[in-house]
Structure formats: structure tokens, C-alpha cells
SEMARBA-29889 format. One record per residue (C-alpha): x, y negated, z negated; residue in one letter. Coordinates in steps of 0.001 Angstrom, whole numbers, plus 500000, padded with zeros to 6 digits. Example, Ala and Ser with C-alpha at 12.3 -4.5 7.8 and 13.67 -1.06 7.14 Angstrom:
512300504500492200a;513670501060492860s;
END
This chain:
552040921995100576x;553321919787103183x;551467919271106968x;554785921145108222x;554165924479105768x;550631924130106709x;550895924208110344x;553749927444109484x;551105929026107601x;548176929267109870x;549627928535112957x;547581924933113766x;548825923797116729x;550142920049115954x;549458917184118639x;551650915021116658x;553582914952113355x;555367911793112611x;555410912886109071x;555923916360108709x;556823916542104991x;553893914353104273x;551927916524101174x;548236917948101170x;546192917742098188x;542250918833099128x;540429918926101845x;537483917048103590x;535157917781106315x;533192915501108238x;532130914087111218x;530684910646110402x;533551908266110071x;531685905714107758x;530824908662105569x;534732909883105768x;536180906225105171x;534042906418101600x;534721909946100483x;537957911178101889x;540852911207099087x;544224910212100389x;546678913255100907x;543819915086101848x;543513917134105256x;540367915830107368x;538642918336109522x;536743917131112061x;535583917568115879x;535562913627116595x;538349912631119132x;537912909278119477x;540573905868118708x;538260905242115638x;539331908420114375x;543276907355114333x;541900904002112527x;539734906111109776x;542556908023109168x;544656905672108326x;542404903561106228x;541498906565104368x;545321907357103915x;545252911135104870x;547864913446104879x;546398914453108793x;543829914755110908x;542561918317111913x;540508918644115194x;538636921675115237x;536966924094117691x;539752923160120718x;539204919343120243x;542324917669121848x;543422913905122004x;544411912261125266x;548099910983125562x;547422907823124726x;545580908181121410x;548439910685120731x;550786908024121324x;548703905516118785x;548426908463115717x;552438909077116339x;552565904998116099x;550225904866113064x;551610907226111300x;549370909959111656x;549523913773111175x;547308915259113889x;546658919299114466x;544381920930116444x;543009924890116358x;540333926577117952x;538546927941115289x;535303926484114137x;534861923933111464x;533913926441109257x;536598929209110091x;539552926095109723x;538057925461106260x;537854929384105083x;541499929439106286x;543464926557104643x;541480927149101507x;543237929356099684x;546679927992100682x;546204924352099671x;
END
């Protein structure tokens, strides 16, 4: 499934996707980037409530297919403007950690 069918599918709302067609394979949650830069898979989707630059940078080290900030987290315009630059996927919902897992996990 790509970012672009995922965000169809459940209705994510997406802060940026400068690669829509970019495909999912697995998922990872966490919120402690050191512990996310060792044990997320590229192509995977990373849920998270962290909203910081470093997130952007983990992200991209890690090689996901995006970034999903849970539970209403946002990013400001200018770390918006730095995923879109880097390359990076980033959706947002309002449902809880939890609830975003439950959802995408029997459609990826």
C-alpha cells in the first residue's frame, strides 16, 4: 500500500507528502528516537506523538515510508517545510496511539 492509499483509506490527514506513491511495509511505534533509529525497518510507517526537528532527521535516517503524528500532534510550518525538503511523508490524526495502530493494521 502506498502513503497516498493509506491516507484514502483511513482518512489521515497529511501535513506533507512529497512522496505519495512511496510503499508501506509494517509498522512501528515509538516515542524514543534512539530506540526508533535502531528498530524501525525502512518502508515502514512510524507512529509517534514527538513533533520535534529530530523527528524529520530520525525519519530519514531510518528511511521510512512516513511519519504518523498521533493524538492531534501537528508540525509548525517550518519543520513542514524541512520533511517536504527531506523527503518525508508526514500525516497526522487524532486518534490515540493505540486507536492509529488498531486502524492501519489490517490494511497494511
Amino acid at each position: 500500500m502506498t502513503v497516498k492509499e493509506l491516507v484514502n483509506a483511513t482518512g489521515f490527514n497529511a501535513l506533507c507528502l512529497p512522496d505519495p506513491e512511496r510503499e508501506i511495509e509494517g509498522a512501528y511505534v515509538g516515542d524514543l528516537l534512539s530506540w526508533v533509529m535502531g528498530r524501525a525497518n525502512a518502508d515502514n510507517i512510524w507512529i509517534t506523538i514527538m513533533s520535534n526537528l529530530n523527528v524529520i532527521a530520525v525519519a530519514s535516517l531510518s528511511d521510512v515510508a512516513c511519519v504518523l503524528l498521533s493524538e492531534n500532534v501537528t508540525l509548525d510550518d517550518e519543520l513542514i517545510k524541512t520533511a517536504n525538503e527531506k523527503g518525508i511523508n508526514v500525516l497526522t490524526t487524532s486518534l490515540a496511539t493505540y486507536e492509529a495502530a488498531v486502524k492501519i493494521s489490517g490494511i497494511i
